[in-house]
N, C-alpha and C positions, 0 to 999 in steps of 0.2 A: 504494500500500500504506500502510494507516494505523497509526503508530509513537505509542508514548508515551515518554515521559524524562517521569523525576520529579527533584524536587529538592528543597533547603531541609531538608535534616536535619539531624542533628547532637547534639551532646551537651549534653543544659540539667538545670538543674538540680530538685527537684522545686517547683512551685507557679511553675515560668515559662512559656515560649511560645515558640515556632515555629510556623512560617506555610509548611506547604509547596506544594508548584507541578509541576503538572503541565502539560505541553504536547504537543497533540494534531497532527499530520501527516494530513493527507487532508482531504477535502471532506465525510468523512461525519460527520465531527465532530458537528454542530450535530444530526443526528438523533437521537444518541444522548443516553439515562438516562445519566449518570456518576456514578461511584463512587470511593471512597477503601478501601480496603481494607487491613489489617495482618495480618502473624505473628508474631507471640512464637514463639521457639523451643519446639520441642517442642509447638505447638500448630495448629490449621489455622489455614487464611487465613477470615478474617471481614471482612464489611462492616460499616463504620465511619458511612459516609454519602453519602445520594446526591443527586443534582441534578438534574432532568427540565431541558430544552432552555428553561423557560420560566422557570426560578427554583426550583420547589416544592423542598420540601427534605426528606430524613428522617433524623434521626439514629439512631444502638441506642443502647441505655439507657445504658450506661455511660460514653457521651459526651455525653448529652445534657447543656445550659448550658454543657461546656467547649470545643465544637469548632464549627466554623463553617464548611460548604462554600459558595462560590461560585464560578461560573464566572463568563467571557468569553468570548462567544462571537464574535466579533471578532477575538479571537487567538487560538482553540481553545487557552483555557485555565482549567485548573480548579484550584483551592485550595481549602488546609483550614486555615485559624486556629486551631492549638490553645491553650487558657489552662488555667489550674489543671492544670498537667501531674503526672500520678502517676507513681509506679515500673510500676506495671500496664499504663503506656502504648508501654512502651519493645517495641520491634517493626520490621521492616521494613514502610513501608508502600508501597503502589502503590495507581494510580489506574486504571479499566479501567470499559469501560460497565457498567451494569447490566442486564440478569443479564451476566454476567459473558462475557468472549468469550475461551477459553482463549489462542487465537493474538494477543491482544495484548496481554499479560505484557510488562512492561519491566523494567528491573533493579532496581526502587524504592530508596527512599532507606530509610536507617537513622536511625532515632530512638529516643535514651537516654535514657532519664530516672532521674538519678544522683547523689549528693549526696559 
């Protein structure tokens, strides 16, 4: 059964950076499109950015030049380099393939962006 744990959250302040971390359980890892995904309270979950099994990358607009996905697929695992952090940014985010696979929701991490 394949598991995600996210990590690397935390409380920064605005115009810093976190780098957070996902790590994937199972074999089927490497087949999958992976994604980073957020919520802002009171808002839906949106994709933030995703990773094809070979590098490709695509950001949404509002992150684009401040976010950075990559994986390992090595260690079935995926990261997001954020920089120039806004208030806008501050959200729980999760990592989950793309499109998106309801049953493997992990607890994702919390990320504040707050001065």
């Amino acid at each position: 059964q394949v598991q995600v744990v996210e990590s690397g959250g935390g409380l920064v302040q605005p115009g810093g950076s976190l780098r957070l971390s996902c790590t994937a359980s199972g074999s089927i890892f490497n087949s999958y499109v992976m994604g980073w995904y957020r919520q802002a309270p009171g808002k839906q979950r949106e994709l933030v950015a995703r990773i094809t099994n070979t590098g490709g990358t695509n950001n949404a607009d509002t992150v684009k030049g401040r976010f950075t996905i990559s994986r390992d697929n090595t260690k079935n695992d995926v990261y997001l380099q954020m920089n120039s952090l806004k208030p806008e940014d501050t959200a729980v985010y999760y990592c989950n393939p793309y499109p998106r696979v309801n049953a493997l929701w992990g607890q994702g991490t919390q990320v504040t962006v707050s001065s």
